[in-house]
KETOR-414045 format. One record per atom (N, C-alpha, C, O, CB): atom name; y, z, x; residue number from 1; residue in three letters. Coordinates in steps of 0.05 Angstrom, whole numbers, always signed. Glycine has a CB too. Example, Ala and Ser with C-alpha at 12.3 -4.5 7.8 and 13.67 -1.06 7.14 Angstrom:
BEGIN
r rodo = N y = -114 z = +156 x = +264 zaza = 1 drenkol = Ala
r rodo = CA y = -90 z = +156 x = +246 zaza = 1 drenkol = Ala
r rodo = C y = -66 z = +156 x = +264 zaza = 1 drenkol = Ala
r rodo = O y = -66 z = +169 x = +285 zaza = 1 drenkol = Ala
r rodo = CB y = -89 z = +181 x = +226 zaza = 1 drenkol = Ala
r rodo = N y = -45 z = +142 x = +257 zaza = 2 drenkol = Ser
r rodo = CA y = -21 z = +143 x = +273 zaza = 2 drenkol = Ser
r rodo = C y = +1 z = +157 x = +258 zaza = 2 drenkol = Ser
r rodo = O y = +23 z = +161 x = +268 zaza = 2 drenkol = Ser
r rodo = CB y = -12 z = +114 x = +282 zaza = 2 drenkol = Ser
//
This chain:
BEGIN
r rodo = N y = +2216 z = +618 x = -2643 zaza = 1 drenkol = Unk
r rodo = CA y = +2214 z = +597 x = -2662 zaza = 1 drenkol = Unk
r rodo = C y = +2185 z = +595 x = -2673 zaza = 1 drenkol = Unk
r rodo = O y = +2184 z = +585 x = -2695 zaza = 1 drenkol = Unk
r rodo = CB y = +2223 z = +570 x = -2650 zaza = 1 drenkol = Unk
r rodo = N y = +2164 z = +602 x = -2663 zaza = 2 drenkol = Unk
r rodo = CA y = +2136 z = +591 x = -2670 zaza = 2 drenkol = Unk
r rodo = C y = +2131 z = +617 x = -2684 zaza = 2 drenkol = Unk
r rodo = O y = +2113 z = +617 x = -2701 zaza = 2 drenkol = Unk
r rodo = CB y = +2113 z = +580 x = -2645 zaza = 2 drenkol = Unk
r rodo = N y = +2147 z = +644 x = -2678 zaza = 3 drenkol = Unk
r rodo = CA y = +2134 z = +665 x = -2697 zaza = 3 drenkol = Unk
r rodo = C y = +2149 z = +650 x = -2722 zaza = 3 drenkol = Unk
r rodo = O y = +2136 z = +640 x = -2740 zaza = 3 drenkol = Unk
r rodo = CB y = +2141 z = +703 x = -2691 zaza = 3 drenkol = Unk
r rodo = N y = +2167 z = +650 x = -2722 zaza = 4 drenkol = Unk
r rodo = CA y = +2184 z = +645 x = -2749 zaza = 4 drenkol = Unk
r rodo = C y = +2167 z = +621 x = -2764 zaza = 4 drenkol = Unk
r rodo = O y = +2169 z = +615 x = -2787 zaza = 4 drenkol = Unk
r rodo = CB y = +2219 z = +634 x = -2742 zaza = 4 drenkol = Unk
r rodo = N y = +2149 z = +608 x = -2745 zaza = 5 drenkol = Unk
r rodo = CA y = +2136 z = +586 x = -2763 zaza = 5 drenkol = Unk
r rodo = C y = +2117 z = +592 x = -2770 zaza = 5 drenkol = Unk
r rodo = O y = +2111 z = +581 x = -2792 zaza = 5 drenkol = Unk
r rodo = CB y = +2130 z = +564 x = -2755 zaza = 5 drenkol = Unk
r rodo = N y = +2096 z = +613 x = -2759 zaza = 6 drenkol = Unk
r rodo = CA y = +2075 z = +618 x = -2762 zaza = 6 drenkol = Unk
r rodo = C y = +2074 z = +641 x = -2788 zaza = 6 drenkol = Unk
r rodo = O y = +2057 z = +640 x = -2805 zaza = 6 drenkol = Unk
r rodo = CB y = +2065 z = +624 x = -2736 zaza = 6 drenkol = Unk
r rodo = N y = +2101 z = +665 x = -2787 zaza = 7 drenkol = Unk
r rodo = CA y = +2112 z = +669 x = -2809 zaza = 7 drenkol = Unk
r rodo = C y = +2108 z = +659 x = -2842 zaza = 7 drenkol = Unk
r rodo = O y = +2094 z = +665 x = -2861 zaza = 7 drenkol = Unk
r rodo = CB y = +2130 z = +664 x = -2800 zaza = 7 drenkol = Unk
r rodo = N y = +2124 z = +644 x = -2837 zaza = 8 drenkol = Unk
r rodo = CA y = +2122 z = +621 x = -2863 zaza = 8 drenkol = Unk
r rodo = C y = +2094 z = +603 x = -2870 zaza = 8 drenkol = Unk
r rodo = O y = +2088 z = +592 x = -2892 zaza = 8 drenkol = Unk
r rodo = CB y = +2146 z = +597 x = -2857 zaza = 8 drenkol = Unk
r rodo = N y = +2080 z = +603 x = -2848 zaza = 9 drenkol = Unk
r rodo = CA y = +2042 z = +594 x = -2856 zaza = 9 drenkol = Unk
r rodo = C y = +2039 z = +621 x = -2872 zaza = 9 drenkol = Unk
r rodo = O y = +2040 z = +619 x = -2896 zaza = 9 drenkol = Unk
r rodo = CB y = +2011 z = +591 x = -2822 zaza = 9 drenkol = Unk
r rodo = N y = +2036 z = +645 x = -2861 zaza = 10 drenkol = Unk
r rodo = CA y = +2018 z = +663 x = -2869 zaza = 10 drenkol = Unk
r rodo = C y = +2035 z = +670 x = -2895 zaza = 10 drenkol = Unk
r rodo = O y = +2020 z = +682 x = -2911 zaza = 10 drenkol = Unk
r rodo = CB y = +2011 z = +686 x = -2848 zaza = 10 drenkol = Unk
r rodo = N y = +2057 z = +668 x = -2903 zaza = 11 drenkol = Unk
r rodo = CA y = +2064 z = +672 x = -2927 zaza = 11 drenkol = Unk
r rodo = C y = +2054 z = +655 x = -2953 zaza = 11 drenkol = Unk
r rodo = O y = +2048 z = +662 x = -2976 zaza = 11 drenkol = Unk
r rodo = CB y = +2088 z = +671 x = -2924 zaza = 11 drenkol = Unk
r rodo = N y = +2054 z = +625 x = -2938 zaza = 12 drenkol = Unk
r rodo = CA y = +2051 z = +603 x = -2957 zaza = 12 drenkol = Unk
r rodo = C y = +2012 z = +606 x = -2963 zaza = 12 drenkol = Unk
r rodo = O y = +1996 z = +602 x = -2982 zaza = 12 drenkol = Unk
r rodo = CB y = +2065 z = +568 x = -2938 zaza = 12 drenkol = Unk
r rodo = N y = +2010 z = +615 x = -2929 zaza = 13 drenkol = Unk
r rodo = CA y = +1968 z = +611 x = -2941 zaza = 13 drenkol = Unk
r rodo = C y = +1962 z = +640 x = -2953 zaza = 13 drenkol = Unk
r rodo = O y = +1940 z = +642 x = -2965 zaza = 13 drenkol = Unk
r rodo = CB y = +1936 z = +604 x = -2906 zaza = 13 drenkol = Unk
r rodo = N y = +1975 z = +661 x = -2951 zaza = 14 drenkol = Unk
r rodo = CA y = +1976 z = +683 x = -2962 zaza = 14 drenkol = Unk
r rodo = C y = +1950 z = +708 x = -2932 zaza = 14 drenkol = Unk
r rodo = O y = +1931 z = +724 x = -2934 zaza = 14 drenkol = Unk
r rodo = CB y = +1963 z = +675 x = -3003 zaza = 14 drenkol = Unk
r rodo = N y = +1958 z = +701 x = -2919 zaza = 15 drenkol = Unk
r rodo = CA y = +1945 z = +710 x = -2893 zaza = 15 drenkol = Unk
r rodo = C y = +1959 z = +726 x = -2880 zaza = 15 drenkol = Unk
r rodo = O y = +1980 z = +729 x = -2891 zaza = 15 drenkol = Unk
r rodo = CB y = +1938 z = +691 x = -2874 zaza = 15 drenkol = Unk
r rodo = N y = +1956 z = +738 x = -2859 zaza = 16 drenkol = Unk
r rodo = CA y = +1967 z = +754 x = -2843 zaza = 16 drenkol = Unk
r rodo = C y = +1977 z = +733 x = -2815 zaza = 16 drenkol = Unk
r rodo = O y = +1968 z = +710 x = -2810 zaza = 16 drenkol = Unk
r rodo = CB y = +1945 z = +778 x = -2838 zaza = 16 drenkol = Unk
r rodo = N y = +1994 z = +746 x = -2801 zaza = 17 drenkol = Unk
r rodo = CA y = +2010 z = +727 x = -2771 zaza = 17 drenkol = Unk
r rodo = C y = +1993 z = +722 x = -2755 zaza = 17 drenkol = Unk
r rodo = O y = +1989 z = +703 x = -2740 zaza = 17 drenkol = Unk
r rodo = CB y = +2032 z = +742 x = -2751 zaza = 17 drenkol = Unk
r rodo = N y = +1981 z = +744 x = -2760 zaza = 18 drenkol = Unk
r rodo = CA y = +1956 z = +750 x = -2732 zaza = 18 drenkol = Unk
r rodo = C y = +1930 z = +728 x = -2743 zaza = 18 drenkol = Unk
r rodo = O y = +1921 z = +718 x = -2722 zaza = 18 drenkol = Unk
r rodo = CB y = +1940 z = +795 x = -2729 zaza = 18 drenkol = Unk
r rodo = N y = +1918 z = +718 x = -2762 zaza = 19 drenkol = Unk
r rodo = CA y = +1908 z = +703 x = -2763 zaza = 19 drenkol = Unk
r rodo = C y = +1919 z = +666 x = -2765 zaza = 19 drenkol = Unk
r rodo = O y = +1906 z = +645 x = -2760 zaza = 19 drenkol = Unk
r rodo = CB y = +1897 z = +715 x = -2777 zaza = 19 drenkol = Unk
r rodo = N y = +1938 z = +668 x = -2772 zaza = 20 drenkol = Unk
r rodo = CA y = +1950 z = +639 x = -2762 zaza = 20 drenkol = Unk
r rodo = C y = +1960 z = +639 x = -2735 zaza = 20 drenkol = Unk
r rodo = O y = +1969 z = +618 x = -2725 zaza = 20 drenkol = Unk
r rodo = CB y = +1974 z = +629 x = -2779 zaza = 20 drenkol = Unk
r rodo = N y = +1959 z = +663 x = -2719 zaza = 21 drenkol = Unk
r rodo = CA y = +1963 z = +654 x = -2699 zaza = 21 drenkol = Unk
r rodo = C y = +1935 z = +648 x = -2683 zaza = 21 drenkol = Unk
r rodo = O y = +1939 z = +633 x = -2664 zaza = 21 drenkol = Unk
r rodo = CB y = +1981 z = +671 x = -2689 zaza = 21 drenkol = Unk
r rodo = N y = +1904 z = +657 x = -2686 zaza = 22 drenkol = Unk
r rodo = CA y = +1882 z = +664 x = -2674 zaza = 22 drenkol = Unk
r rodo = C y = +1874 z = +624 x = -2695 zaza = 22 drenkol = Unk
r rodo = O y = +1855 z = +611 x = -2686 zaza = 22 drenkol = Unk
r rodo = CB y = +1865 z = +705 x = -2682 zaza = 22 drenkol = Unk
r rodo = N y = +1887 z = +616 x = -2713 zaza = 23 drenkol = Unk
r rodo = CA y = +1881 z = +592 x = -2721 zaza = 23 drenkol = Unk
r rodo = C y = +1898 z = +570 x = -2704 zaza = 23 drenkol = Unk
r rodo = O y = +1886 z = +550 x = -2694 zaza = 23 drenkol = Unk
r rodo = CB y = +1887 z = +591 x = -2750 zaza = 23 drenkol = Unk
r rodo = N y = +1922 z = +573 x = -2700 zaza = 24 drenkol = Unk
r rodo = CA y = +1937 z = +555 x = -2675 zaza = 24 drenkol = Unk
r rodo = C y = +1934 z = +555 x = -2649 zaza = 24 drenkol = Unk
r rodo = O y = +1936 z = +536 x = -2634 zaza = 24 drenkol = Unk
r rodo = CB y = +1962 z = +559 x = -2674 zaza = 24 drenkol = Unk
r rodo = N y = +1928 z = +575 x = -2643 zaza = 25 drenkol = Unk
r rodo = CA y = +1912 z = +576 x = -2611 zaza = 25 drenkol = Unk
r rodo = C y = +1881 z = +561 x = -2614 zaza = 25 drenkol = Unk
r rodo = O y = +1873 z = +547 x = -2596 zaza = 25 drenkol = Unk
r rodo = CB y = +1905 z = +615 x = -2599 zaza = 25 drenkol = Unk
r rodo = N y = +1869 z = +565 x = -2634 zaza = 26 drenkol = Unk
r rodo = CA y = +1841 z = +546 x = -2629 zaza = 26 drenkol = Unk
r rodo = C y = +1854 z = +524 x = -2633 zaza = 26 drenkol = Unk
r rodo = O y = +1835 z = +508 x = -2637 zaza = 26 drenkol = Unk
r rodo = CB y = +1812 z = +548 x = -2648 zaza = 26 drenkol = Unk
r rodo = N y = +1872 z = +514 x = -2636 zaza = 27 drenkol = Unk
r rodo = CA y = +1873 z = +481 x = -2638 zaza = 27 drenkol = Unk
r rodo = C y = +1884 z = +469 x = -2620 zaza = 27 drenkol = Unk
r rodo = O y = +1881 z = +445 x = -2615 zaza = 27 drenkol = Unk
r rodo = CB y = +1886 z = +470 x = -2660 zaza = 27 drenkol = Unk
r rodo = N y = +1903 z = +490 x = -2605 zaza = 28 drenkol = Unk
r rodo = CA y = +1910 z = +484 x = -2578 zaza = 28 drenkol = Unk
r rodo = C y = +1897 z = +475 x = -2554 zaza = 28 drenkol = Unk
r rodo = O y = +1889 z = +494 x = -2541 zaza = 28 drenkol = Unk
r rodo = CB y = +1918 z = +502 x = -2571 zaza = 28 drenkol = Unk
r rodo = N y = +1893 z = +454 x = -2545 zaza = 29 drenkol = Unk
r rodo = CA y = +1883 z = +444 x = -2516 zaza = 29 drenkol = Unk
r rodo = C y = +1877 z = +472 x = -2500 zaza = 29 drenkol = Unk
r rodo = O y = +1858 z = +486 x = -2496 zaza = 29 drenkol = Unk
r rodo = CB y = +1909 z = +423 x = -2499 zaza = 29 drenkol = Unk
r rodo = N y = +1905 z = +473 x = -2493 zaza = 30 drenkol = Unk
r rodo = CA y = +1899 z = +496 x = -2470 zaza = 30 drenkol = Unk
r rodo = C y = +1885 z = +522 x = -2479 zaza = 30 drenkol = Unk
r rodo = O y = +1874 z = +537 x = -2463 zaza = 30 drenkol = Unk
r rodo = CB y = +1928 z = +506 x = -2458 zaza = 30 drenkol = Unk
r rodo = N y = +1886 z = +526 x = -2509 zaza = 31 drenkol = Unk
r rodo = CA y = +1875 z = +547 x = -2523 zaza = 31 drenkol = Unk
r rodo = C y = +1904 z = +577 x = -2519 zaza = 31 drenkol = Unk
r rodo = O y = +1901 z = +601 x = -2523 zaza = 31 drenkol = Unk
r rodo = CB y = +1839 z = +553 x = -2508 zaza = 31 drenkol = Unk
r rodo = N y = +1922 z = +565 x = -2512 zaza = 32 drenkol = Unk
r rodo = CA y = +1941 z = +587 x = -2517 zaza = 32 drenkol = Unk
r rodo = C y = +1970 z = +572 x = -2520 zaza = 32 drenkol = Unk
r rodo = O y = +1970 z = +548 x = -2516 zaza = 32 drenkol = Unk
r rodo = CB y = +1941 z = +610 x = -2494 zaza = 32 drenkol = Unk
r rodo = N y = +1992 z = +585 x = -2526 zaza = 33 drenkol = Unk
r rodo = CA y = +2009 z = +576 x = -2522 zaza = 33 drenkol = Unk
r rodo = C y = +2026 z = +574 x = -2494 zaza = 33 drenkol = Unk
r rodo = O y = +2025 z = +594 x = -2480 zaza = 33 drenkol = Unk
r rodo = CB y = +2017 z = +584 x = -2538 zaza = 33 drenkol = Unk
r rodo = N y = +2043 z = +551 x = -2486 zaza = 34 drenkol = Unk
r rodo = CA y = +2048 z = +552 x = -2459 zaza = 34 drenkol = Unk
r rodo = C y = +2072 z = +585 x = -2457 zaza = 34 drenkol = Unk
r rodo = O y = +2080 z = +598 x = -2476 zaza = 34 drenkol = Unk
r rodo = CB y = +2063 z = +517 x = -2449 zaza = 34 drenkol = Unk
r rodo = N y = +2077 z = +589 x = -2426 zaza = 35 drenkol = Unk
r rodo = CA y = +2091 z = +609 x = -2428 zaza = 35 drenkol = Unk
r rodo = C y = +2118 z = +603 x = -2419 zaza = 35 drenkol = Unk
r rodo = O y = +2123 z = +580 x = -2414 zaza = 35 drenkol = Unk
r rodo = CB y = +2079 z = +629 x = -2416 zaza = 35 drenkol = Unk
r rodo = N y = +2134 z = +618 x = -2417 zaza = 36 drenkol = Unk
r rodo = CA y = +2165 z = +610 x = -2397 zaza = 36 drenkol = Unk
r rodo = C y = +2164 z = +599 x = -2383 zaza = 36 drenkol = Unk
r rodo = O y = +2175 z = +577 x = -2384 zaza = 36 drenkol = Unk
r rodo = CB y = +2181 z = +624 x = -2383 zaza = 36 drenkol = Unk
r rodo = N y = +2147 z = +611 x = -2357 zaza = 37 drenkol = Unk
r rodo = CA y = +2138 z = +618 x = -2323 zaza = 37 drenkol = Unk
r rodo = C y = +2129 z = +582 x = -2321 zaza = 37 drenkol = Unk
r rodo = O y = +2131 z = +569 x = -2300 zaza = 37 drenkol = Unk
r rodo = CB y = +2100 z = +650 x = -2318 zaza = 37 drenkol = Unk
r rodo = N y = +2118 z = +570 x = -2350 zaza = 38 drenkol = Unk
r rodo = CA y = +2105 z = +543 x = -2352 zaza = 38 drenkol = Unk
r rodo = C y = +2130 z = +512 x = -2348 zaza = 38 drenkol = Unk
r rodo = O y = +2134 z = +492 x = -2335 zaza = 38 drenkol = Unk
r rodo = CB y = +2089 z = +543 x = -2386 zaza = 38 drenkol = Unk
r rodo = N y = +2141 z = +532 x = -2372 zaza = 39 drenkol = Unk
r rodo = CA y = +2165 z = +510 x = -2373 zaza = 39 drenkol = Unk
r rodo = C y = +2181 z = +514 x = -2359 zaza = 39 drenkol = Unk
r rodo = O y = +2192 z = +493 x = -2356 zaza = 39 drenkol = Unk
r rodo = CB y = +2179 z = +505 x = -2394 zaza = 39 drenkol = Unk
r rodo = N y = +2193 z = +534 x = -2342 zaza = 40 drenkol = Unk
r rodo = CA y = +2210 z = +542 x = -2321 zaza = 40 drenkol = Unk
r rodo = C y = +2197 z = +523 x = -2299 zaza = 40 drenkol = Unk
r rodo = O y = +2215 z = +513 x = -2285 zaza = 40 drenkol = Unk
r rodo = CB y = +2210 z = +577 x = -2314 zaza = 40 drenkol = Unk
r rodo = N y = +2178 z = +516 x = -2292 zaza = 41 drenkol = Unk
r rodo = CA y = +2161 z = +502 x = -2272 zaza = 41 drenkol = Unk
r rodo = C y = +2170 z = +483 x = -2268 zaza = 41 drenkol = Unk
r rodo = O y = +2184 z = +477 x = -2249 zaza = 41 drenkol = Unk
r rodo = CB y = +2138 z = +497 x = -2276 zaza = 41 drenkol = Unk
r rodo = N y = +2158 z = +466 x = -2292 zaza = 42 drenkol = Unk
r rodo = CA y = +2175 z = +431 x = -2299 zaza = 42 drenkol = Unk
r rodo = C y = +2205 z = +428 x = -2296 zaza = 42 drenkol = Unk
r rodo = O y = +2214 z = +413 x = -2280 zaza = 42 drenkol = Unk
r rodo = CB y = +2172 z = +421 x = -2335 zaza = 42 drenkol = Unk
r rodo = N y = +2220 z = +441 x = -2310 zaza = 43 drenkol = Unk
r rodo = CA y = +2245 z = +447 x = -2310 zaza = 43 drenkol = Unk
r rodo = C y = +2243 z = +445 x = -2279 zaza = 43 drenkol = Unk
r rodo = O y = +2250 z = +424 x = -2270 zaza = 43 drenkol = Unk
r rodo = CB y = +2255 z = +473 x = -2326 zaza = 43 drenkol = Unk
r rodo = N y = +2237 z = +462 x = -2264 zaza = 44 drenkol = Unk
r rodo = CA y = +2245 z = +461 x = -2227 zaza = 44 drenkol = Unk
r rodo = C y = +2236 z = +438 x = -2221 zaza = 44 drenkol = Unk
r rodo = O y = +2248 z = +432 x = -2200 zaza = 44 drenkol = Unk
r rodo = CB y = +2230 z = +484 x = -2204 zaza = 44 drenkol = Unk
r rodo = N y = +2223 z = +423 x = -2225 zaza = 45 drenkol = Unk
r rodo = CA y = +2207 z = +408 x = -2218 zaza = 45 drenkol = Unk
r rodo = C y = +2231 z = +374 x = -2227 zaza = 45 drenkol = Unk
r rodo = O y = +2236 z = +352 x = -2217 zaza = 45 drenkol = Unk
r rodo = CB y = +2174 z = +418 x = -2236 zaza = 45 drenkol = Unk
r rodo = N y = +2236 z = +385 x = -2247 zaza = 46 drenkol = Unk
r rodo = CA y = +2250 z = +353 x = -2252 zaza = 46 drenkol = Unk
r rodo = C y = +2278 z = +352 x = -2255 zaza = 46 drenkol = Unk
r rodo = O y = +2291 z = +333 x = -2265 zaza = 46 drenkol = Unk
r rodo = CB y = +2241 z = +339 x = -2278 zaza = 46 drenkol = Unk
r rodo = N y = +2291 z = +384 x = -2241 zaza = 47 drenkol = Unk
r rodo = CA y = +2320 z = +387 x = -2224 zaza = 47 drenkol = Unk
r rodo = C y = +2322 z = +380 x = -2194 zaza = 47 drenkol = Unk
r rodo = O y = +2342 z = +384 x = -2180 zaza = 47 drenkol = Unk
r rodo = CB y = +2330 z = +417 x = -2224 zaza = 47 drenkol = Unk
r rodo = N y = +2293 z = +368 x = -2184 zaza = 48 drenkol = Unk
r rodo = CA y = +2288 z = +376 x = -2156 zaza = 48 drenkol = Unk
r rodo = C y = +2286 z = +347 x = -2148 zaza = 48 drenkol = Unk
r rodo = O y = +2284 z = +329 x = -2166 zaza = 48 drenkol = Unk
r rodo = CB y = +2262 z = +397 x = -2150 zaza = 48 drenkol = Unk
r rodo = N y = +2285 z = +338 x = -2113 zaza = 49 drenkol = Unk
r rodo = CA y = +2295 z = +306 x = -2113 zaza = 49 drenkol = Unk
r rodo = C y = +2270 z = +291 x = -2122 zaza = 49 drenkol = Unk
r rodo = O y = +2269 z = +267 x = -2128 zaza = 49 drenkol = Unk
r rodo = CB y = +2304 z = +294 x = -2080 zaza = 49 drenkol = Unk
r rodo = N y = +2240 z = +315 x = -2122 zaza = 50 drenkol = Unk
r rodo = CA y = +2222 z = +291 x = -2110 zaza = 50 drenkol = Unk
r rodo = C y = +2216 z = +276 x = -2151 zaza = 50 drenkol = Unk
r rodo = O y = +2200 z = +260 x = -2160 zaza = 50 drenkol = Unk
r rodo = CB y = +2180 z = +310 x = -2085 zaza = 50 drenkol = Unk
r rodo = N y = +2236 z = +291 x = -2162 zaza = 51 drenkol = Unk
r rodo = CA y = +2235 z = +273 x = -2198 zaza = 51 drenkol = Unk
r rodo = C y = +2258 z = +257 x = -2200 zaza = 51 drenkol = Unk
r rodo = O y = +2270 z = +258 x = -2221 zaza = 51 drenkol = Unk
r rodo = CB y = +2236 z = +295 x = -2231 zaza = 51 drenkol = Unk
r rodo = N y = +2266 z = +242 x = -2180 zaza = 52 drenkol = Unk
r rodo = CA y = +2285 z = +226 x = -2185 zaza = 52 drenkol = Unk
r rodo = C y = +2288 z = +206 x = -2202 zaza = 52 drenkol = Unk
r rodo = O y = +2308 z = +200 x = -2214 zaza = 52 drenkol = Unk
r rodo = CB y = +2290 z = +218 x = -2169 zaza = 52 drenkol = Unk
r rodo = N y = +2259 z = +192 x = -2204 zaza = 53 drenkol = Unk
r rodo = CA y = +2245 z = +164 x = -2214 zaza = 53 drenkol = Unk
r rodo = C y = +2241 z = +179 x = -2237 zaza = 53 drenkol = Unk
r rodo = O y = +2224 z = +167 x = -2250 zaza = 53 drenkol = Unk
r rodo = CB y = +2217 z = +148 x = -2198 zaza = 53 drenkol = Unk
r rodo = N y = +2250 z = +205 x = -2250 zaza = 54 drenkol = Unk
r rodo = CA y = +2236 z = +206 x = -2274 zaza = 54 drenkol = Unk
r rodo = C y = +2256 z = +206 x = -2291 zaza = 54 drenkol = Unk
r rodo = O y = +2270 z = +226 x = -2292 zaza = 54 drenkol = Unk
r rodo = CB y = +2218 z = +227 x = -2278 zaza = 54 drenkol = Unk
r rodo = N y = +2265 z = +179 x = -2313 zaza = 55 drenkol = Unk
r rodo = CA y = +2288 z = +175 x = -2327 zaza = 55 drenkol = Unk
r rodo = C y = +2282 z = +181 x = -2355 zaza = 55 drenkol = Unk
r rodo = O y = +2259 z = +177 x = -2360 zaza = 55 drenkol = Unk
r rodo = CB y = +2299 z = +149 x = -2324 zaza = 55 drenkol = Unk
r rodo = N y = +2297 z = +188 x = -2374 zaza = 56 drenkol = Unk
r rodo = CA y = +2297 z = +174 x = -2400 zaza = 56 drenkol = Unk
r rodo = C y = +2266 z = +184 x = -2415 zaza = 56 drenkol = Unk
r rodo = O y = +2253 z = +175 x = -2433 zaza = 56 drenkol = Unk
r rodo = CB y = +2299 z = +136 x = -2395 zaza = 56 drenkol = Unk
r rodo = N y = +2262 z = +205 x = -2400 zaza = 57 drenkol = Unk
r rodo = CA y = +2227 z = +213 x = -2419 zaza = 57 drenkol = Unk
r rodo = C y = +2223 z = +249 x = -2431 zaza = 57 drenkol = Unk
r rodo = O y = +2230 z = +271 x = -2423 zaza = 57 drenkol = Unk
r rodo = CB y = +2192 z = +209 x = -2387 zaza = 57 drenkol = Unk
r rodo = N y = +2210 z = +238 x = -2454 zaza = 58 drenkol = Unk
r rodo = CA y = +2209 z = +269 x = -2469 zaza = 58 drenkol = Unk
r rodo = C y = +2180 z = +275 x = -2461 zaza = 58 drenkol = Unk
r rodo = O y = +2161 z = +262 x = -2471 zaza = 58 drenkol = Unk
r rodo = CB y = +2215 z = +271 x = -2508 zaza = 58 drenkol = Unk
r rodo = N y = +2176 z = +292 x = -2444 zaza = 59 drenkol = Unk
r rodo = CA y = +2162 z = +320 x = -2436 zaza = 59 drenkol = Unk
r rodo = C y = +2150 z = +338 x = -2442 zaza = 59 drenkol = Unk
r rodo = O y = +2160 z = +356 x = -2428 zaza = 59 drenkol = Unk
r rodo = CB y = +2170 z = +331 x = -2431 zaza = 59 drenkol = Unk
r rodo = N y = +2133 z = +347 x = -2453 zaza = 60 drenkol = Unk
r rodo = CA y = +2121 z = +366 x = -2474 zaza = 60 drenkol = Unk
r rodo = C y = +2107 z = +378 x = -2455 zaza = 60 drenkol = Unk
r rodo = O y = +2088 z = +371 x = -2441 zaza = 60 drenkol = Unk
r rodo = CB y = +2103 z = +355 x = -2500 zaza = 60 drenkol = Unk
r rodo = N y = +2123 z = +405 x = -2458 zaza = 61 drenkol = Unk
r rodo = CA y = +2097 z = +428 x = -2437 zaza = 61 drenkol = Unk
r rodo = C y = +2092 z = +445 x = -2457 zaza = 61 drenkol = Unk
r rodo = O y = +2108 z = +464 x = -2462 zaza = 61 drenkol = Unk
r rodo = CB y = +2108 z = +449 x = -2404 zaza = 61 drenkol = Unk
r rodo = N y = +2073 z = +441 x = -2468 zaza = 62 drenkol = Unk
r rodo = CA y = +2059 z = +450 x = -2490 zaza = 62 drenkol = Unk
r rodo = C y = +2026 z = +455 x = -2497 zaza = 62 drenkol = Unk
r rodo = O y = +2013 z = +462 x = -2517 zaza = 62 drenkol = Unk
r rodo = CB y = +2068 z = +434 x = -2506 zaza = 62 drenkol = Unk
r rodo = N y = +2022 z = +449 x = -2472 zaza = 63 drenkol = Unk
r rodo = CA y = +1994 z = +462 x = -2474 zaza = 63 drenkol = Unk
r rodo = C y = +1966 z = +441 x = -2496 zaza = 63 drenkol = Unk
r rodo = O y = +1943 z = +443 x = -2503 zaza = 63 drenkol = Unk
r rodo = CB y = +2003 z = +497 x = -2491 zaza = 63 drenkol = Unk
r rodo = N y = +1996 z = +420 x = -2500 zaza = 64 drenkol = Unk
r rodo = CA y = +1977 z = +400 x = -2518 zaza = 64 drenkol = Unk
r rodo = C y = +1979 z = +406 x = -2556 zaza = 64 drenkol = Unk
r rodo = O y = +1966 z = +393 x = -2572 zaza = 64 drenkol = Unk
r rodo = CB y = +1941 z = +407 x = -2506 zaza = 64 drenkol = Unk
r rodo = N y = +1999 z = +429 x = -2561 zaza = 65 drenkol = Unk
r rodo = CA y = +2009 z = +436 x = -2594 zaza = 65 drenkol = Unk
r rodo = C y = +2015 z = +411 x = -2603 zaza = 65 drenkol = Unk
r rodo = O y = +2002 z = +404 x = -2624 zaza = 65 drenkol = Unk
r rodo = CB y = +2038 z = +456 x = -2599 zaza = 65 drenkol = Unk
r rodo = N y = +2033 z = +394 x = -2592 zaza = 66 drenkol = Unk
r rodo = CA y = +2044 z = +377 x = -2599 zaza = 66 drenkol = Unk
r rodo = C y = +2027 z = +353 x = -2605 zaza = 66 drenkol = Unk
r rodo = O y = +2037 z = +332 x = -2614 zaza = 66 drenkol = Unk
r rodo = CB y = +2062 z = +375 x = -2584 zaza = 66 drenkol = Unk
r rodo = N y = +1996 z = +354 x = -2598 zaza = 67 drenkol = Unk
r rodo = CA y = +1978 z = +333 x = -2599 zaza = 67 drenkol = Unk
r rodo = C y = +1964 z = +326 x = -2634 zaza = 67 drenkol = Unk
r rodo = O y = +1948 z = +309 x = -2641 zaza = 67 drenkol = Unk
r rodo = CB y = +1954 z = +341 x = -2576 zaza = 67 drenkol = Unk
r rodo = N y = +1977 z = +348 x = -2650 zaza = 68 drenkol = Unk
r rodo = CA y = +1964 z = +358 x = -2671 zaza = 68 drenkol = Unk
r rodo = C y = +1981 z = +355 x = -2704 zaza = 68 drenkol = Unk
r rodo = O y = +1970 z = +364 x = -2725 zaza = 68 drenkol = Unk
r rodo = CB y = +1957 z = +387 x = -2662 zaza = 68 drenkol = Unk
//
């Protein structure tokens, strides 16, 4: 999904992938994008008992993209 977005930047700013992508990683918190291995984590993490108390909440393992 994020190539397909990043795609459509470099068409619209008339750039190449590889530089909208070296532009979305600097804006990123973590400075990259999160990976599977990341969200596979959480995911275990809040199938498991000790996230019982955790109801009704949206989650962003995102490395902080979503802050922007």
């Amino acid at each position: 999904m994020a190539q397909r977005v990043r795609q459509g930047y470099a068409t619209a700013w008339g750039s190449t992938e590889t530089e909208i992508l070296e532009r979305f990683s600097a804006k990123i918190p973590l400075g990259r994008y999160s990976t599977p291995e990341e969200v596979a984590g959480m995911v275990g993490y809040l199938v498991g008992d000790s996230a019982g108390a955790v109801v009704a909440q949206a989650i962003n393992v995102c490395g902080g993209l979503g802050n922007f």
